[in-house]
C-alpha positions in Angstrom: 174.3 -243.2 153.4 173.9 -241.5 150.0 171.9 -237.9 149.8 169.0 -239.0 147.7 167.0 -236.5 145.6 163.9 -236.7 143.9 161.8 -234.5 141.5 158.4 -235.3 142.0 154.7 -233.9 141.5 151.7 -234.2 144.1 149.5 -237.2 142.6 152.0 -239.0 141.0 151.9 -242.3 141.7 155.6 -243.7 140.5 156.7 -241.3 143.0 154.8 -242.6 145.7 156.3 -245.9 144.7 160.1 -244.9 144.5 159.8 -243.5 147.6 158.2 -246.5 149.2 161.0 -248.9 148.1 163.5 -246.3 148.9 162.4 -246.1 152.6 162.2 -250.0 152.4 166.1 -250.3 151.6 166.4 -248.0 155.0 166.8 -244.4 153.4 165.4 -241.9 156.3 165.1 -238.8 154.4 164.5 -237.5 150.8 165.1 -234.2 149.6 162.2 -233.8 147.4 161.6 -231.2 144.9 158.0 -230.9 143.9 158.1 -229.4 139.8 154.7 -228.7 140.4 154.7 -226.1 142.5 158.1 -224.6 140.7 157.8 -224.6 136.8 161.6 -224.0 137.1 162.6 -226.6 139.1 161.0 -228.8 136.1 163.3 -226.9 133.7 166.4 -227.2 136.0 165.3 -231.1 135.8 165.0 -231.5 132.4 168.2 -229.7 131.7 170.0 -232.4 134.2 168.4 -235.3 133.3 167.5 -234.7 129.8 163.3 -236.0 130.5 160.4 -234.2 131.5 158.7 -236.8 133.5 158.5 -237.1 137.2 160.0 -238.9 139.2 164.0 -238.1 138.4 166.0 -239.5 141.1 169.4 -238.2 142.0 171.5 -240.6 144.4 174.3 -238.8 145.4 175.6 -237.1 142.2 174.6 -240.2 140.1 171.2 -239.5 138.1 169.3 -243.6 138.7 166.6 -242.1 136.4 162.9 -242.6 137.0 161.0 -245.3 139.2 161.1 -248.4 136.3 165.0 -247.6 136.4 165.5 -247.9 140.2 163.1 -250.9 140.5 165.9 -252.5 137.7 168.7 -251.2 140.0 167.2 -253.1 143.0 166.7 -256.0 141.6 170.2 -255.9 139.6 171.5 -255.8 142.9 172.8 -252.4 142.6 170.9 -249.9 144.8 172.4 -250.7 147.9 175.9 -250.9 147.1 175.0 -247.1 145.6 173.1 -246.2 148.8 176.1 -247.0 151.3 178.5 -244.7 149.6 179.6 -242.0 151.4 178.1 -238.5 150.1 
């Protein structure tokens, strides 16, 4: 399965919810970065992804974008096909 990464803040609650249907489509672990603890891990974000808000997913070296954009992927059909490639 695909190394998924996430940027992501304490209380925010698309986070909570990308992570939820994440671990529902059987991903085990989640390297999570929290930008509120490290201002420059939110600048390294925004310089990859080109937004400032949380969360930014990373599934293997394709940026899905934020929670609304990986619950579209899922129901396109397209997050697990992306999960299952080899990292």
């Amino acid at each position: 399965m695909s190394l998924v990464k996430m940027y992501t803040t304490q209380v925010c609650p698309y986070c909570v919810r990308a992570k939820t249907l994440l671990k529902q489509r059987g991903v085990e672990q989640i390297e999570e970065i929290r930008v509120d603890l490290d201002p420059a891990q939110r600048e390294a974000m925004m310089t990859l992804t080109g937004r400032r808000t949380v969360p930014q997913i990373f599934i293997g070296d394709t940026h899905v974008g934020g929670c609304d954009d990986l619950m579209a992927l899922d129901q396109r059909g397209g997050l697990m096909p992306l999960l299952q490639q080899s990292a």
